[in-house]
PQR file with spaces between the fields and no chain letter, atoms N, CA, C, O and H, PARSE charges and radii, in Angstrom:
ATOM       1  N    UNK     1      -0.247   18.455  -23.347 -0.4000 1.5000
ATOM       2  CA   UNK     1      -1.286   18.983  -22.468 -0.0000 2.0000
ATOM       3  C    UNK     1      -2.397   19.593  -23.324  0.5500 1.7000
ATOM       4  O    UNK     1      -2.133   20.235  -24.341 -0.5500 1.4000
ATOM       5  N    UNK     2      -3.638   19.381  -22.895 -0.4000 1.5000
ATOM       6  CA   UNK     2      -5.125   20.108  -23.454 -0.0000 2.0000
ATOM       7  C    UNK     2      -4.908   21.577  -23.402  0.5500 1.7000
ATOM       8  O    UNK     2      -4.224   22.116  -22.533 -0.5500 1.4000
ATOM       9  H    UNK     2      -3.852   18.860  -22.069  0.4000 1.0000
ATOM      10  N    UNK     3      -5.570   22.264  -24.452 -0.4000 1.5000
ATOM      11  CA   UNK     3      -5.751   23.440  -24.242 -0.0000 2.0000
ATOM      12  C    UNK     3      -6.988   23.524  -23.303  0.5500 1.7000
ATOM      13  O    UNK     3      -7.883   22.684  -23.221 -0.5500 1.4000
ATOM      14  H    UNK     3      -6.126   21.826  -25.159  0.4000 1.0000
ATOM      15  N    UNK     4      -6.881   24.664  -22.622 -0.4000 1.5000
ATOM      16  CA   UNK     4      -8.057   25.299  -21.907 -0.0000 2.0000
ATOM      17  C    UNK     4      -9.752   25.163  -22.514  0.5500 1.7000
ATOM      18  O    UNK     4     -10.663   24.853  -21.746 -0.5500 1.4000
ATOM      19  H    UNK     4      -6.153   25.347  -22.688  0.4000 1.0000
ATOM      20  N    UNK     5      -9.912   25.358  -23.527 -0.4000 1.5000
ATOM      21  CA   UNK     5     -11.699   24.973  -24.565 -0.0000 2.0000
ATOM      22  C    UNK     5     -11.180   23.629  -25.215  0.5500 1.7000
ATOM      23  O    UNK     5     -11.946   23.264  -26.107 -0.5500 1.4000
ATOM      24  H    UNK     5      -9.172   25.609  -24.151  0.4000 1.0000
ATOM      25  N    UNK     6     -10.274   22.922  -25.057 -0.4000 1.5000
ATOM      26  CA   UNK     6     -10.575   21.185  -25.289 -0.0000 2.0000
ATOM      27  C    UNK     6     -11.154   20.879  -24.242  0.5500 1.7000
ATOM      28  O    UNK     6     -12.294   20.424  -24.329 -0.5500 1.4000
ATOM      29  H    UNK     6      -9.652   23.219  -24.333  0.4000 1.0000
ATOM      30  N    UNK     7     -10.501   21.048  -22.895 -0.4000 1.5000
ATOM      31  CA   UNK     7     -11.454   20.444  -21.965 -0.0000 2.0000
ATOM      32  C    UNK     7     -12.462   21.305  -21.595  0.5500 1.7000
ATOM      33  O    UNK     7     -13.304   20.718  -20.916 -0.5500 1.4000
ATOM      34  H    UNK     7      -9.574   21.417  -22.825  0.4000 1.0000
ATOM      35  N    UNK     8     -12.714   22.524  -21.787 -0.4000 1.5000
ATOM      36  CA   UNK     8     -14.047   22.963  -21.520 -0.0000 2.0000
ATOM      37  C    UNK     8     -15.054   22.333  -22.450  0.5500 1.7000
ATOM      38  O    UNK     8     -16.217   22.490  -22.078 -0.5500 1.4000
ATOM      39  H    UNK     8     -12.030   23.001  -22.339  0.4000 1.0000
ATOM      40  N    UNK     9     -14.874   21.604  -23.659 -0.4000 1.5000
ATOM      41  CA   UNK     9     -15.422   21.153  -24.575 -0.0000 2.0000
ATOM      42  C    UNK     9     -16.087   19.770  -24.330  0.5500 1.7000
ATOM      43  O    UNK     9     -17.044   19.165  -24.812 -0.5500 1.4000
ATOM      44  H    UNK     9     -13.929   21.476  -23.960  0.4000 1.0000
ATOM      45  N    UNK    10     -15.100   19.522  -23.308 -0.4000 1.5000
ATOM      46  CA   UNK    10     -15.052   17.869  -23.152 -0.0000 2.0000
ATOM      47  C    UNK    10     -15.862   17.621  -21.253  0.5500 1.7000
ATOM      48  O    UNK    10     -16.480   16.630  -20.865 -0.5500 1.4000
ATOM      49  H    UNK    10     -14.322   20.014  -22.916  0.4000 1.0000
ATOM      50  N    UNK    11     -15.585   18.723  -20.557 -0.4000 1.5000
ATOM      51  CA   UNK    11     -16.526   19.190  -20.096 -0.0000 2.0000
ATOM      52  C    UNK    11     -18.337   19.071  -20.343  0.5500 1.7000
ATOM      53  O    UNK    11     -19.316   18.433  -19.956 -0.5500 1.4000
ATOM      54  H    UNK    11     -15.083   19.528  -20.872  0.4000 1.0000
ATOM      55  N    UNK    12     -17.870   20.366  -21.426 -0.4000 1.5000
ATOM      56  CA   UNK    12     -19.724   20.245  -21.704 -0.0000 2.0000
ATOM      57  C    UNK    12     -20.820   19.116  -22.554  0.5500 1.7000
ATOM      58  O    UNK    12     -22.029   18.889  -22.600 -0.5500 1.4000
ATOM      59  H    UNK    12     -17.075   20.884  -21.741  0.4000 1.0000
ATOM      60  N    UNK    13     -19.534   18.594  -23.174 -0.4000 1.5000
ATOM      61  CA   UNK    13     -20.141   17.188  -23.470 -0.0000 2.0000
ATOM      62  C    UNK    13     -20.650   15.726  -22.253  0.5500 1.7000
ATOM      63  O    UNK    13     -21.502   14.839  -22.295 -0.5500 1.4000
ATOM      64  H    UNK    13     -18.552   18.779  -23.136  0.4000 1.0000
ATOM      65  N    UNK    14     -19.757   16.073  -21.436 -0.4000 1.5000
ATOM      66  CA   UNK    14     -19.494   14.894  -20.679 -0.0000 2.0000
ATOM      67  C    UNK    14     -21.174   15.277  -19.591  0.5500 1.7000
ATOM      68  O    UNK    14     -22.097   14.498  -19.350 -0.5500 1.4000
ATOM      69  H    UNK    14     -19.064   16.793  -21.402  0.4000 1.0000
ATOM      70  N    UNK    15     -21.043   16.433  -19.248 -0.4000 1.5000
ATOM      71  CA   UNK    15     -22.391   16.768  -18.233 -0.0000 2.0000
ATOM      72  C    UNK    15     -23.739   16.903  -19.166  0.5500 1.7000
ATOM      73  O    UNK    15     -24.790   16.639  -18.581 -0.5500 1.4000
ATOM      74  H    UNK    15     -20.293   17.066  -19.444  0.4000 1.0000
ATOM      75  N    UNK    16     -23.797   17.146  -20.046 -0.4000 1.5000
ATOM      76  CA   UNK    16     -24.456   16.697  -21.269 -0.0000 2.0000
ATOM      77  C    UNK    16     -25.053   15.459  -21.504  0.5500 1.7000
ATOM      78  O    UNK    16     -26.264   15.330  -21.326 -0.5500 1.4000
ATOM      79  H    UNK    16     -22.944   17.361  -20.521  0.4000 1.0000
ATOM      80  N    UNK    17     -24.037   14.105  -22.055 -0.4000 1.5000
ATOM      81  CA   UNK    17     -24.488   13.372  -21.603 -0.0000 2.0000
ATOM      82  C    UNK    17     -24.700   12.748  -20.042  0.5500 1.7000
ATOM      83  O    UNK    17     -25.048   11.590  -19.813 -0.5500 1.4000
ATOM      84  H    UNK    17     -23.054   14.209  -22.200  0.4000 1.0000
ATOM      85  N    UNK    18     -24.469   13.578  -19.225 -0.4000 1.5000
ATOM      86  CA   UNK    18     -25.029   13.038  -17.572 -0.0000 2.0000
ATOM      87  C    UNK    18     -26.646   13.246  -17.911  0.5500 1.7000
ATOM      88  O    UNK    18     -27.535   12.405  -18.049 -0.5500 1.4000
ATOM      89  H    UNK    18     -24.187   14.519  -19.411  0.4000 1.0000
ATOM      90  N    UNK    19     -26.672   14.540  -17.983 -0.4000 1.5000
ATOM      91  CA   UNK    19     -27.976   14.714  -18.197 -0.0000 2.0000
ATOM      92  C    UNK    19     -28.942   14.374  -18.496  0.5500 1.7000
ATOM      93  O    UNK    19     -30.015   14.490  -17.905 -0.5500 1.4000
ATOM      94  H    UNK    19     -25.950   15.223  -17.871  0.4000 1.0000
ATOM      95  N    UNK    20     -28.565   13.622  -20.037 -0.4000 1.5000
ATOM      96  CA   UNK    20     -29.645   12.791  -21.036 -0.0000 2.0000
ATOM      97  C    UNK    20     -29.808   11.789  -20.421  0.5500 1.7000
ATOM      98  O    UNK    20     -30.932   11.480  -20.027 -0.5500 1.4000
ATOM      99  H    UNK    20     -27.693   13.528  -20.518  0.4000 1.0000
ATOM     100  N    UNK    21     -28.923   11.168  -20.228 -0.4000 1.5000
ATOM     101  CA   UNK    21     -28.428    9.642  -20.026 -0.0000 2.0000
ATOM     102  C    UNK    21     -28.832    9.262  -18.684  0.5500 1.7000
ATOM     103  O    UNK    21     -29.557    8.286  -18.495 -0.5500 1.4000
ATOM     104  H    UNK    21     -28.010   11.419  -20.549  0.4000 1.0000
ATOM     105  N    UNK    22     -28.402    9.979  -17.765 -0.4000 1.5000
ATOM     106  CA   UNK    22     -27.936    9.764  -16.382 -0.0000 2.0000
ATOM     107  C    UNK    22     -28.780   10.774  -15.483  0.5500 1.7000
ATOM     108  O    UNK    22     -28.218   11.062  -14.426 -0.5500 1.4000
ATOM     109  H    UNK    22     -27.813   10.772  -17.919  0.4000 1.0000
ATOM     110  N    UNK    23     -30.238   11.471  -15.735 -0.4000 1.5000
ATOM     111  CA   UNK    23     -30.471   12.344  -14.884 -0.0000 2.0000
ATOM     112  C    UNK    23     -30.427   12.420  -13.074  0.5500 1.7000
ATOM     113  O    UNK    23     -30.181   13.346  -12.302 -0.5500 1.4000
ATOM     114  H    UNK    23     -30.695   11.238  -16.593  0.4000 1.0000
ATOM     115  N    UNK    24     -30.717   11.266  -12.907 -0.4000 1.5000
ATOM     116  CA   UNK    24     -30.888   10.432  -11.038 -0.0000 2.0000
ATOM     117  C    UNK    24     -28.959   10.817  -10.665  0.5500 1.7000
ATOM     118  O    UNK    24     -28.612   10.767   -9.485 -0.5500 1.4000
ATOM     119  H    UNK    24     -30.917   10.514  -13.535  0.4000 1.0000
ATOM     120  N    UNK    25     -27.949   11.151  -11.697 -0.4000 1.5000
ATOM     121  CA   UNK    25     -26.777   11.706  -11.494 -0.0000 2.0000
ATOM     122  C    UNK    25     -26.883   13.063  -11.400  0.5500 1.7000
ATOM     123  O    UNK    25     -26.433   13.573  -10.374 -0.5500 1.4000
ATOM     124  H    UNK    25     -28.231   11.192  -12.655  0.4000 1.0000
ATOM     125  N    UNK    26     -27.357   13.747  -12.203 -0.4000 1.5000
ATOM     126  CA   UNK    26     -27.075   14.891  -13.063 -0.0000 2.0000
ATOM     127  C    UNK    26     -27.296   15.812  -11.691  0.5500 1.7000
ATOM     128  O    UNK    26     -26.427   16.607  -11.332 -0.5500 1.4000
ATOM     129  H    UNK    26     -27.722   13.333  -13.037  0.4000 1.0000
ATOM     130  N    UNK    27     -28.602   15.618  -10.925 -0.4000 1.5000
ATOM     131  CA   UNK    27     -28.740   16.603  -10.057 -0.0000 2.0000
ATOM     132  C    UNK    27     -27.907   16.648   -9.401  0.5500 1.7000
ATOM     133  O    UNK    27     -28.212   17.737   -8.914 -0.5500 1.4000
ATOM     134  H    UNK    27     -29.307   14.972  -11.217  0.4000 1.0000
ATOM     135  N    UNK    28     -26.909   16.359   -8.841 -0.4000 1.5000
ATOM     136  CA   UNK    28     -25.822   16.362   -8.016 -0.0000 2.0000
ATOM     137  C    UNK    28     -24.618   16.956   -8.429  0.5500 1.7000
ATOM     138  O    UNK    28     -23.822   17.229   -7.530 -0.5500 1.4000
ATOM     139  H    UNK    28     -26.662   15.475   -9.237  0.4000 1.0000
ATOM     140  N    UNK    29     -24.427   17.116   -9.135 -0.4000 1.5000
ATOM     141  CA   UNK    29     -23.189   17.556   -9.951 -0.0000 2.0000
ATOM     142  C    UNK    29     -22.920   19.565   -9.486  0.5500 1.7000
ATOM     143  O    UNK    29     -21.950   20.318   -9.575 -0.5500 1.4000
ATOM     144  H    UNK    29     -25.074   16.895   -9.865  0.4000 1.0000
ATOM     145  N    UNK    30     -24.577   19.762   -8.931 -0.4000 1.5000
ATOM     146  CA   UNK    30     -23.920   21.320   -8.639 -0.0000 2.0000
ATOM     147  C    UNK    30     -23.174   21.009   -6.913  0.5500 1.7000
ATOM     148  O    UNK    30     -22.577   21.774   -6.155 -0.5500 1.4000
ATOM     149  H    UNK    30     -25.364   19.150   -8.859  0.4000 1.0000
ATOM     150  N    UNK    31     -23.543   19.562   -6.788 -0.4000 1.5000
ATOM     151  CA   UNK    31     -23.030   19.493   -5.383 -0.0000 2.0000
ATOM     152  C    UNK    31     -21.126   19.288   -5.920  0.5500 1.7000
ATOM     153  O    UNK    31     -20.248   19.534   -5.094 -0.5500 1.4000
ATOM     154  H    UNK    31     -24.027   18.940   -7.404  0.4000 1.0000
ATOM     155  N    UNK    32     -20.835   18.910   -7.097 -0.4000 1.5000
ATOM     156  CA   UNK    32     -19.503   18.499   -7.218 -0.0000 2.0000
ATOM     157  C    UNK    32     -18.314   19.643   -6.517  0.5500 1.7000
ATOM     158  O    UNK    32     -18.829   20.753   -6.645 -0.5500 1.4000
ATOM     159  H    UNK    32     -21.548   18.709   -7.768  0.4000 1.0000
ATOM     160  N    UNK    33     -17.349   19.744   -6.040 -0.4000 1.5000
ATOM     161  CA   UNK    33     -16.411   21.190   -5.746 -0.0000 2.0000
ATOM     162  C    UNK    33     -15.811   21.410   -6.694  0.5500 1.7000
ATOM     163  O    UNK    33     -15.539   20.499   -7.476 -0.5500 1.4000
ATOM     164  H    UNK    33     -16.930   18.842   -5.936  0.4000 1.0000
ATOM     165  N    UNK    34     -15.591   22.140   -6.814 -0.4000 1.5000
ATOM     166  CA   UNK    34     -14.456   22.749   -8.217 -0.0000 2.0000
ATOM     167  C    UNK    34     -14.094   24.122   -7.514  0.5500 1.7000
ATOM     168  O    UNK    34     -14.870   24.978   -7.087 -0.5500 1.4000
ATOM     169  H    UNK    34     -15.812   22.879   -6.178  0.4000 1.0000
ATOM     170  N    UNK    35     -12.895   24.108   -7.508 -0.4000 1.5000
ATOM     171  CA   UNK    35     -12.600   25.515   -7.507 -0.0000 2.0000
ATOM     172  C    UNK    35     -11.950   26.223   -8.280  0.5500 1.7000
ATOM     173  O    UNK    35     -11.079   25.627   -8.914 -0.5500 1.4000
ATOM     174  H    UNK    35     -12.265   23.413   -7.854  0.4000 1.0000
ATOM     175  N    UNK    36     -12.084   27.509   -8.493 -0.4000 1.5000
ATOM     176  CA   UNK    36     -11.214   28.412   -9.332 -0.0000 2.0000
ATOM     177  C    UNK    36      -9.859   28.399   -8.722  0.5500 1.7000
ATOM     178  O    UNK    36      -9.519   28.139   -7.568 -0.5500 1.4000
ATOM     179  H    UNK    36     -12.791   27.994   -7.979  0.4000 1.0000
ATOM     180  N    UNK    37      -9.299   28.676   -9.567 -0.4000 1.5000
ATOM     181  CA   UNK    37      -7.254   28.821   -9.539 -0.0000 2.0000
ATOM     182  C    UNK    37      -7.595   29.714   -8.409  0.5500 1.7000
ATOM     183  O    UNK    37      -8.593   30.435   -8.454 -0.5500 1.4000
ATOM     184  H    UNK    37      -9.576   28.887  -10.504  0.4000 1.0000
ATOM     185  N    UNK    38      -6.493   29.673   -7.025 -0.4000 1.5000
ATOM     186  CA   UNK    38      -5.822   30.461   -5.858 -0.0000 2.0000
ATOM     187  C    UNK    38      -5.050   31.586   -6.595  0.5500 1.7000
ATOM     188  O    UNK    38      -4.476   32.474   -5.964 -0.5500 1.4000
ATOM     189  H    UNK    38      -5.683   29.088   -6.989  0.4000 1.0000
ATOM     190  N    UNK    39      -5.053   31.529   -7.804 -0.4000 1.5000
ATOM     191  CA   UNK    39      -4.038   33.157   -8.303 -0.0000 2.0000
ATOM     192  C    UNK    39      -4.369   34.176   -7.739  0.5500 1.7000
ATOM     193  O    UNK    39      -5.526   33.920   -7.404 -0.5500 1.4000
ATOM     194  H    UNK    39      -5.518   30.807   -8.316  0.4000 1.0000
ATOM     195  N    UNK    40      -4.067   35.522   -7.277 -0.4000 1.5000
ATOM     196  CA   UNK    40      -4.674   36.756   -7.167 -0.0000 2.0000
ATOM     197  C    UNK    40      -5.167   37.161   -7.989  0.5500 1.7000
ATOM     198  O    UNK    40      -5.467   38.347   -7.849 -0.5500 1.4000
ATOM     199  H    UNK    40      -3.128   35.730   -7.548  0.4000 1.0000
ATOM     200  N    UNK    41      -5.560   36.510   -9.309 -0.4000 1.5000
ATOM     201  CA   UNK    41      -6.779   37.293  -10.595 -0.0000 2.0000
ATOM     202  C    UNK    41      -7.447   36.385  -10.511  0.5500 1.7000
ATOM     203  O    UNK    41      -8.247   36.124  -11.410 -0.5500 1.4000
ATOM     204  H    UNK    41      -5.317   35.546   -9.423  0.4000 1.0000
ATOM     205  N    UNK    42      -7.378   35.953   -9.885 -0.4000 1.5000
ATOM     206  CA   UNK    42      -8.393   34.079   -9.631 -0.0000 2.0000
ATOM     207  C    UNK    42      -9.300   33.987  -11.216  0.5500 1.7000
ATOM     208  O    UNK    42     -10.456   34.331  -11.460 -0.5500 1.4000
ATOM     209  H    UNK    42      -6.728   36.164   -9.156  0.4000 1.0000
ATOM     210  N    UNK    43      -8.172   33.339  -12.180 -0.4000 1.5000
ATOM     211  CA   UNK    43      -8.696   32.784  -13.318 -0.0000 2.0000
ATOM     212  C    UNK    43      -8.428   31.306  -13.068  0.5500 1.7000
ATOM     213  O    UNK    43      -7.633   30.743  -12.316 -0.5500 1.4000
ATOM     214  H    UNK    43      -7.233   33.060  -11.981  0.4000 1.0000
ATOM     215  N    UNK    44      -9.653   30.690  -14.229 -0.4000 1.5000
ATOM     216  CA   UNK    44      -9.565   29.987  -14.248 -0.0000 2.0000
ATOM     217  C    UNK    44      -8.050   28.825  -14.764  0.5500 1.7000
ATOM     218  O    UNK    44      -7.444   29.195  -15.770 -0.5500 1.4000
ATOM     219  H    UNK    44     -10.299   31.147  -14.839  0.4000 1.0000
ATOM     220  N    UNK    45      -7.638   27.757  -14.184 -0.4000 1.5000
ATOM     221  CA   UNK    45      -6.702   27.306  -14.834 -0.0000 2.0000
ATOM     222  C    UNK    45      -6.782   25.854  -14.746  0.5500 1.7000
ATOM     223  O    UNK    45      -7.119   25.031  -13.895 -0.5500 1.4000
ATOM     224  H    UNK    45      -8.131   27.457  -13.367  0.4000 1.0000
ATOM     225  N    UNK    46      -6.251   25.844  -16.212 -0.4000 1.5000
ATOM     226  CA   UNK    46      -6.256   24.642  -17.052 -0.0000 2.0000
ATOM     227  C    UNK    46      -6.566   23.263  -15.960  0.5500 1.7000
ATOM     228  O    UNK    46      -7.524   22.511  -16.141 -0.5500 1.4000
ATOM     229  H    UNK    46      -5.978   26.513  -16.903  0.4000 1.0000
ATOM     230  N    UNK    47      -5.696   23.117  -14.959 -0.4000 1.5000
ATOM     231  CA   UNK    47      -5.263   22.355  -13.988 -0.0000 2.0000
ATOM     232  C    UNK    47      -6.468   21.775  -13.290  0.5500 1.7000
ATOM     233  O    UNK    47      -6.935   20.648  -13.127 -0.5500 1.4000
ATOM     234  H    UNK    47      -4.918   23.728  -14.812  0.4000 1.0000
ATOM     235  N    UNK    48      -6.877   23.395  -12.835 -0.4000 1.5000
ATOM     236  CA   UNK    48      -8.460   22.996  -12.461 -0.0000 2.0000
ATOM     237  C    UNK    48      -9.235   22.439  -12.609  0.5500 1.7000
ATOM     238  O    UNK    48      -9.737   21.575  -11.890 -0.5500 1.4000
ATOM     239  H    UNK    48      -6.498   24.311  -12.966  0.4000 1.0000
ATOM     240  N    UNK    49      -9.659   23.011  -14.108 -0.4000 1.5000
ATOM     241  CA   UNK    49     -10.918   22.375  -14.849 -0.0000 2.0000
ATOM     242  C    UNK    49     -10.369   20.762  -15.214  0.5500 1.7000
ATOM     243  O    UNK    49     -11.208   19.878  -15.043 -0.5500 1.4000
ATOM     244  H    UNK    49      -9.251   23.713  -14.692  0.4000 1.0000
ATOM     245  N    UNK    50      -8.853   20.305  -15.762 -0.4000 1.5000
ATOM     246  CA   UNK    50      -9.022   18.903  -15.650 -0.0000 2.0000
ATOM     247  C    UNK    50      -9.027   18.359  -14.720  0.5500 1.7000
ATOM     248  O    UNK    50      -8.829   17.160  -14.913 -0.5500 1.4000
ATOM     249  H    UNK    50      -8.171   21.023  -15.901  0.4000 1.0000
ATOM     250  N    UNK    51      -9.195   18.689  -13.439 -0.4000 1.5000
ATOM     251  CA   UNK    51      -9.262   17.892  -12.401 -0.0000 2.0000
ATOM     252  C    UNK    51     -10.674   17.880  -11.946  0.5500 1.7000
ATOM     253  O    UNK    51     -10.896   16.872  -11.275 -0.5500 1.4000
ATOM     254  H    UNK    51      -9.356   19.663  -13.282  0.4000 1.0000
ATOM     255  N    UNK    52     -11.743   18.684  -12.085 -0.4000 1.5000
ATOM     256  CA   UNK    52     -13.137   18.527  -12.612 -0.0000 2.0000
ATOM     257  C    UNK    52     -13.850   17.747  -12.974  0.5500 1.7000
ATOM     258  O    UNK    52     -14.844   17.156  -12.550 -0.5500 1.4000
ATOM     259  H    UNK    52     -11.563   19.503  -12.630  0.4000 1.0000
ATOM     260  N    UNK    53     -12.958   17.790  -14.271 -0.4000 1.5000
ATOM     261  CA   UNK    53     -13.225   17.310  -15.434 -0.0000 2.0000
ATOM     262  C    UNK    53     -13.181   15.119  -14.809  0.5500 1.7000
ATOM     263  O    UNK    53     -14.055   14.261  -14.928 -0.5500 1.4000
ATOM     264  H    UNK    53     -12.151   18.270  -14.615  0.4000 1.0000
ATOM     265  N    UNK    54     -11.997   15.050  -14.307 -0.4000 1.5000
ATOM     266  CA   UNK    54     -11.892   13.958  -13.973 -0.0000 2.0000
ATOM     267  C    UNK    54     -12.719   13.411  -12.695  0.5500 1.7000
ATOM     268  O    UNK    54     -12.919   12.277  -12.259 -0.5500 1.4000
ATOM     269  H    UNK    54     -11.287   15.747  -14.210  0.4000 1.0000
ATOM     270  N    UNK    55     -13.019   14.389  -12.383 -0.4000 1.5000
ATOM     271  CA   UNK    55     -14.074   14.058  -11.083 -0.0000 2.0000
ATOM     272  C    UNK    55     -15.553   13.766  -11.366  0.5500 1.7000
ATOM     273  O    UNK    55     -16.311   13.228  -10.559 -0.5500 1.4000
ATOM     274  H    UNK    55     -12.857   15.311  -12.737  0.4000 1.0000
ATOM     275  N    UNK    56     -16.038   14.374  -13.188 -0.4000 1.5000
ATOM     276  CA   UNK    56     -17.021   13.699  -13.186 -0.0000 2.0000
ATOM     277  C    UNK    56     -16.553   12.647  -14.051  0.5500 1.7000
ATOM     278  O    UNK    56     -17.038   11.663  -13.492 -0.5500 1.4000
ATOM     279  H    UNK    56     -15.422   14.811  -13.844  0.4000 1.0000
ATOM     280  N    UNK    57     -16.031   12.290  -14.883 -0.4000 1.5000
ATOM     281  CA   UNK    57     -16.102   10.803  -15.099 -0.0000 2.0000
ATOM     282  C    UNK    57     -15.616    9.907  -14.050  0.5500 1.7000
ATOM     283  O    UNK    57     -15.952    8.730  -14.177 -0.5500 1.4000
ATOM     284  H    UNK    57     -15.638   13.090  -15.337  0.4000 1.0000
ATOM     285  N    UNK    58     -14.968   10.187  -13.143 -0.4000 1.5000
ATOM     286  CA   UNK    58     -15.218    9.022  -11.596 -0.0000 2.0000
ATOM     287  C    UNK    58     -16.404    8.697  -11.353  0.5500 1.7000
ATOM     288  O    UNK    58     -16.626    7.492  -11.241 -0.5500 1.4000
ATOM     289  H    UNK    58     -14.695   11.144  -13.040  0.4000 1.0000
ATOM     290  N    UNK    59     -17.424    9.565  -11.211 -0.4000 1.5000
ATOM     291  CA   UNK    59     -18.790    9.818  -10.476 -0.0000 2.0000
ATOM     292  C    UNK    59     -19.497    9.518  -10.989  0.5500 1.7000
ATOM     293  O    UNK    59     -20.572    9.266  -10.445 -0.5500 1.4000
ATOM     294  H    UNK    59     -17.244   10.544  -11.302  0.4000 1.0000
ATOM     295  N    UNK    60     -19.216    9.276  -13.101 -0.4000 1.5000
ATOM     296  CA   UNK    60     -19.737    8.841  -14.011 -0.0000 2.0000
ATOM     297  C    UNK    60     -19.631    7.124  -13.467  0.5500 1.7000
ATOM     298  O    UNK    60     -20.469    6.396  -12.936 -0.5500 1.4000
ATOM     299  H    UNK    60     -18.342    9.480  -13.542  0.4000 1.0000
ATOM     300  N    UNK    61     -18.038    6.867  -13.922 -0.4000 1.5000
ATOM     301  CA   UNK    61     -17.876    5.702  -13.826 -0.0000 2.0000
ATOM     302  C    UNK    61     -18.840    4.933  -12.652  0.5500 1.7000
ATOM     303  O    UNK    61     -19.740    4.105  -12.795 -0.5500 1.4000
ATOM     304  H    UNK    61     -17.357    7.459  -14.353  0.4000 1.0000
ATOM     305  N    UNK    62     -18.368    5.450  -11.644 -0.4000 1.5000
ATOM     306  CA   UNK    62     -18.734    4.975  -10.568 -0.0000 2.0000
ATOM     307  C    UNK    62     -20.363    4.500  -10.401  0.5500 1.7000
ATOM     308  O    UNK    62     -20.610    3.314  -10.181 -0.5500 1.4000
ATOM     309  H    UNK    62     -17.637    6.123  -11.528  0.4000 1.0000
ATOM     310  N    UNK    63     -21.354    5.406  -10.510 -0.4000 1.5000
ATOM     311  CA   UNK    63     -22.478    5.172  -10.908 -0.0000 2.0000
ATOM     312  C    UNK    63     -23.162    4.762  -12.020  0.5500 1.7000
ATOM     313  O    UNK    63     -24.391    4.777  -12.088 -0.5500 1.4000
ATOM     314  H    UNK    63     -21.153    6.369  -10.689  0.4000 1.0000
ATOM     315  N    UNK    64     -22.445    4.404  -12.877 -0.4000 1.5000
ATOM     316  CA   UNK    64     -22.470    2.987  -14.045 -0.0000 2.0000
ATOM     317  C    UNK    64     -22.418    2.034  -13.007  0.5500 1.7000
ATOM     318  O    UNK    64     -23.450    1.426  -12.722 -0.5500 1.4000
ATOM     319  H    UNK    64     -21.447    4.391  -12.821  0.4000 1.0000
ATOM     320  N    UNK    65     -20.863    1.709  -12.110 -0.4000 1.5000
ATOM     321  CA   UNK    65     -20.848    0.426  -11.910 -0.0000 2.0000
ATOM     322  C    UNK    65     -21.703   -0.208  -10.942  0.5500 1.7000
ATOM     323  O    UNK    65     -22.005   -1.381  -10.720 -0.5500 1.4000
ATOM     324  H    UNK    65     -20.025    2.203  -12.341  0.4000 1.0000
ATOM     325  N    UNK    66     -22.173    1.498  -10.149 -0.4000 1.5000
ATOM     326  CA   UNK    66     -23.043    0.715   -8.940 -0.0000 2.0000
ATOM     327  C    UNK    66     -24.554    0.832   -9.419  0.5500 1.7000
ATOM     328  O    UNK    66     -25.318    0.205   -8.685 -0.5500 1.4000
ATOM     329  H    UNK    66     -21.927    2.450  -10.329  0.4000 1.0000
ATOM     330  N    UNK    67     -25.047    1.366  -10.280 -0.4000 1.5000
ATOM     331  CA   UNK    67     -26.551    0.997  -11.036 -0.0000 2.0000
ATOM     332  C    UNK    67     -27.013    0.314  -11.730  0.5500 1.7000
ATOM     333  O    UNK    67     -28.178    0.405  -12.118 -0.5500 1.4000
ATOM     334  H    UNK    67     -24.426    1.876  -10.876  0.4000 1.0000
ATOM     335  N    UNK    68     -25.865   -0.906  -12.199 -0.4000 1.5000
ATOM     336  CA   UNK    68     -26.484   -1.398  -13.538 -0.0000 2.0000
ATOM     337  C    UNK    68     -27.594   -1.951  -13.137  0.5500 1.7000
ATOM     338  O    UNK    68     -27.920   -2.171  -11.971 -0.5500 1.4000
ATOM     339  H    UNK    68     -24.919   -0.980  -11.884  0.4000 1.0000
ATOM     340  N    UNK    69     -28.304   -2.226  -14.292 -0.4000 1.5000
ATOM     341  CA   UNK    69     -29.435   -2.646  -14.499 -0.0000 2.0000
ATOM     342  C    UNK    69     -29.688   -3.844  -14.657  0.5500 1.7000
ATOM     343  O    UNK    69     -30.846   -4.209  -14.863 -0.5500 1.4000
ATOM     344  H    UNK    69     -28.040   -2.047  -15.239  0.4000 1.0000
């Protein structure tokens, strides 16, 4: 399993390149949900963020396959 700042790492790369690459994506992404961990200290957890994490490379993928050029 990833530590917690691998995928925050992999994270900020990945919306990063949305950005450069992909802006007609990028704006949408504050529409993405994510939520913080249900704990009663409501931290963040690992679980979370890779499931995020995997939601934008779907959204990535996905809008590769339906834009090409």
């Amino acid at each position: 399993m990833k530590k917690l700042n691998e995928v925050m790492k992999e994270i900020i790369e990945l919306t990063t390149e949305i950005e450069v690459k992909y802006p007609e994506l990028y704006r949408y992404l504050d529409e993405t949900p994510f939520a913080i961990c249900k704990t009663p200290e409501k931290e963040i957890c690992l679980t979370d963020l890779e499931g995020y994490l995997n939601t934008l490379k779907n959204q990535l993928n996905n809008h590769i396959a339906t834009h090409k050029k």
